[in-house]
Residue frames as a rotation matrix with the C-alpha (Angstrom) as fourth column:
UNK 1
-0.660 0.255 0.707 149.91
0.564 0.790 0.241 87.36
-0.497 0.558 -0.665 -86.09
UNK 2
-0.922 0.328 -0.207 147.80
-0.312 -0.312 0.897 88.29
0.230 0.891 0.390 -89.23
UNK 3
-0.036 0.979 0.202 144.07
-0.813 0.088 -0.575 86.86
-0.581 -0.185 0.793 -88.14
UNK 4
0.288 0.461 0.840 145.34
0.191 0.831 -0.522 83.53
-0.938 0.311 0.152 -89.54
UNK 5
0.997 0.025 -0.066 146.27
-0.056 -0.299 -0.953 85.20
-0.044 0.954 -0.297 -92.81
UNK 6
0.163 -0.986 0.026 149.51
0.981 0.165 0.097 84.75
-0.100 0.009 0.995 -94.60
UNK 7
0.586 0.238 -0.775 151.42
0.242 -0.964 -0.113 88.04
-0.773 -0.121 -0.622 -94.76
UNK 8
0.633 -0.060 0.772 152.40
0.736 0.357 -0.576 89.23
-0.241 0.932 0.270 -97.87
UNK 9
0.366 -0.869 -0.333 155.81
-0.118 -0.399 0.909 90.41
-0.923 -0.293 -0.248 -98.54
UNK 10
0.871 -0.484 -0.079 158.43
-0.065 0.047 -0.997 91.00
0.487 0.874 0.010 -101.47
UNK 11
0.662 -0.742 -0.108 161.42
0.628 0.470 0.620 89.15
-0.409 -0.478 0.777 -100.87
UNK 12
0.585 -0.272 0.764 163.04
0.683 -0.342 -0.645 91.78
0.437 0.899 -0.015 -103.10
UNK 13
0.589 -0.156 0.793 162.74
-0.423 -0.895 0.138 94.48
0.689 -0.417 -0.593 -100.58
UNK 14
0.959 -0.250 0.134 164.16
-0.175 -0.151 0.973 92.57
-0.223 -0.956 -0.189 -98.00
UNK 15
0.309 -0.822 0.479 167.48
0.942 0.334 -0.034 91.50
-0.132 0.462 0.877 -100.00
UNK 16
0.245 0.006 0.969 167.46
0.527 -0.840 -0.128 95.13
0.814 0.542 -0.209 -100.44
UNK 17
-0.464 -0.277 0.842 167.00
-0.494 -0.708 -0.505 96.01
0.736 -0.650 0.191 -96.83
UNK 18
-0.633 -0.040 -0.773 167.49
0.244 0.937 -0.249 93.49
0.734 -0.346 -0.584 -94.61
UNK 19
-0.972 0.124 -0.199 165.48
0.150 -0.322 -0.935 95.89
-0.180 -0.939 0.295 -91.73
UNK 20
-0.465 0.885 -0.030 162.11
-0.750 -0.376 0.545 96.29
0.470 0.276 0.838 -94.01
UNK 21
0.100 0.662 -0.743 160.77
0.188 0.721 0.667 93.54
0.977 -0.206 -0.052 -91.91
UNK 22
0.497 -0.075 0.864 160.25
-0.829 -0.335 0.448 93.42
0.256 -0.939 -0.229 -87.84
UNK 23
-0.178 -0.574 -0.799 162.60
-0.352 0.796 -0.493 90.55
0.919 0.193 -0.344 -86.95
UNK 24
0.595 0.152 0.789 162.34
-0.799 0.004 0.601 89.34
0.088 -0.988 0.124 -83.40
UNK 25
-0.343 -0.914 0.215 165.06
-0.935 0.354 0.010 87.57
-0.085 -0.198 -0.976 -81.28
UNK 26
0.798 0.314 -0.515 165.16
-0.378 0.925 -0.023 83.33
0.470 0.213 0.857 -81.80
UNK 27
-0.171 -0.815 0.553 166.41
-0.917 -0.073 -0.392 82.41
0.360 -0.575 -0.735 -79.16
UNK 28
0.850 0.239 0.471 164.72
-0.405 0.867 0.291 78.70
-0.339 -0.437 0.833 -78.73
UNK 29
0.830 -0.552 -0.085 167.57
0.315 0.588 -0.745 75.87
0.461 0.591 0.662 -79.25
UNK 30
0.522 -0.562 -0.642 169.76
0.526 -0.380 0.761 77.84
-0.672 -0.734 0.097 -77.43
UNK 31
0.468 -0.266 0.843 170.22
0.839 -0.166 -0.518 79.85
0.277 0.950 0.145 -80.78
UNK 32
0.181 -0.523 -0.833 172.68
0.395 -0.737 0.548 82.74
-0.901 -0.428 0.073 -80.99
UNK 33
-0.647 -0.187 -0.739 172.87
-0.497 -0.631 0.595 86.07
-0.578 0.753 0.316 -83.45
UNK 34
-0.846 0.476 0.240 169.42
0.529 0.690 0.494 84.40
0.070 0.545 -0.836 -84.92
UNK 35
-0.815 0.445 -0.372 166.33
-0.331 -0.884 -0.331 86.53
-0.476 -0.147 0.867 -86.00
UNK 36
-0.675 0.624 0.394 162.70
0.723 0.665 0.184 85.37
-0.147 0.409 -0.901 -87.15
UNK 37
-0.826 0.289 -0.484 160.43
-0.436 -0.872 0.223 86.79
-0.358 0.395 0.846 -88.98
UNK 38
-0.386 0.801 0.458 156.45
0.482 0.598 -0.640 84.95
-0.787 -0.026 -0.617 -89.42
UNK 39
-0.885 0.356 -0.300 154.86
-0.409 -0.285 0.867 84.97
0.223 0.890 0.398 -92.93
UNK 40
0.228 0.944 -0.238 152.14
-0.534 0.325 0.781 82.52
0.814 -0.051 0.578 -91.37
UNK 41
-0.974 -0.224 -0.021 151.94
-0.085 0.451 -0.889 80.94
0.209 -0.864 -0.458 -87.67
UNK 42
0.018 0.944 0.328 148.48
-0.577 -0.258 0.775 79.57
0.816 -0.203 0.541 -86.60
UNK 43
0.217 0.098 0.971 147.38
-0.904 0.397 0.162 77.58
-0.369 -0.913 0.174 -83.35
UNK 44
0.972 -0.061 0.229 147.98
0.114 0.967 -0.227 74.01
-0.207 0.247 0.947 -85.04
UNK 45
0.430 -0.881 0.198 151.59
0.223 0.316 0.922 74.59
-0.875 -0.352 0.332 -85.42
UNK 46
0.352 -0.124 0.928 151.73
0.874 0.399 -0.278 75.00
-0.335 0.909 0.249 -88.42
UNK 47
0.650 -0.131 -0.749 154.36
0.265 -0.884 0.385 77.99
-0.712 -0.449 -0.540 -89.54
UNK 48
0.516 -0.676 0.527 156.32
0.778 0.111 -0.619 79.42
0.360 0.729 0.582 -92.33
UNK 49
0.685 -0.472 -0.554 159.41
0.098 -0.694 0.713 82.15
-0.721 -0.543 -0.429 -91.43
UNK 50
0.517 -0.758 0.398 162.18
0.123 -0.395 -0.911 83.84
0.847 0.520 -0.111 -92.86
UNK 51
0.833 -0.355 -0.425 164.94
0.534 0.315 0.784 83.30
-0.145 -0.880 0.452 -90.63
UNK 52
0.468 -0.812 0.350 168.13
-0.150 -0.463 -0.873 85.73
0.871 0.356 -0.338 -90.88
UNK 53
0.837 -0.468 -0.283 171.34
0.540 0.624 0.565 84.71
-0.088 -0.626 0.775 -89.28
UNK 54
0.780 -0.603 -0.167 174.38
-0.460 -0.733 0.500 86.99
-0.424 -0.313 -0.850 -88.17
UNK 55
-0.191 -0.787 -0.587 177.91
-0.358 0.612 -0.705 85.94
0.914 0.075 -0.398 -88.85
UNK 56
-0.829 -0.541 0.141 178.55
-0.285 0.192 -0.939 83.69
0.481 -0.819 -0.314 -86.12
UNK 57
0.026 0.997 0.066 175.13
-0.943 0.002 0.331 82.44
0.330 -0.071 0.941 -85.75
UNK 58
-0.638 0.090 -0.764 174.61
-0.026 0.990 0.138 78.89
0.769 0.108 -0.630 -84.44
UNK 59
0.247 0.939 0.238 172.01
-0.839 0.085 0.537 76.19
0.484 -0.333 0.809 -82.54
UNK 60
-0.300 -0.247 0.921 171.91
-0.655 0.756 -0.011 73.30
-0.694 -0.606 -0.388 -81.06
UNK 61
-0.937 0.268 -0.224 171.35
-0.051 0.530 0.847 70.13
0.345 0.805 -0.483 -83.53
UNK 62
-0.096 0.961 0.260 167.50
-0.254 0.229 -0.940 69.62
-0.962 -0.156 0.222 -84.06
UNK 63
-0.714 0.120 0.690 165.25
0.305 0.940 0.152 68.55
-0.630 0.319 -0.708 -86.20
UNK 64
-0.808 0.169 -0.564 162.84
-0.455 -0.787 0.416 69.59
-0.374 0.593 0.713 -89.03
């Protein structure tokens, strides 16, 4: 986490190069060939991500 701060990113670069970011595995949901990436996560829950998905990616059904 950022101290709470959002982190600021060009979405350019990553369309460009899908690795200019640290991804980390997402594996809640029982997710498979799923990768997350936090732009903003604080203690109240409250989160935005960039989520990149493999071929062959999938979850269990949930909610939003």
């Amino acid at each position: 986490m950022n101290n709470g701060l959002p982190v600021t990113i060009n979405l350019f670069s990553i369309i460009k190069d899908i690795n200019a970011v640290n991804w980390e595995a997402h594996s809640t949901l029982d997710r498979k060939k799923a990768h997350i990436f936090d732009i903003f996560n604080d203690d109240s829950g409250q989160r935005i991500s960039l989520v990149h998905c493999e071929p062959g990616a999938s979850a269990n059904s949930h909610l939003h």
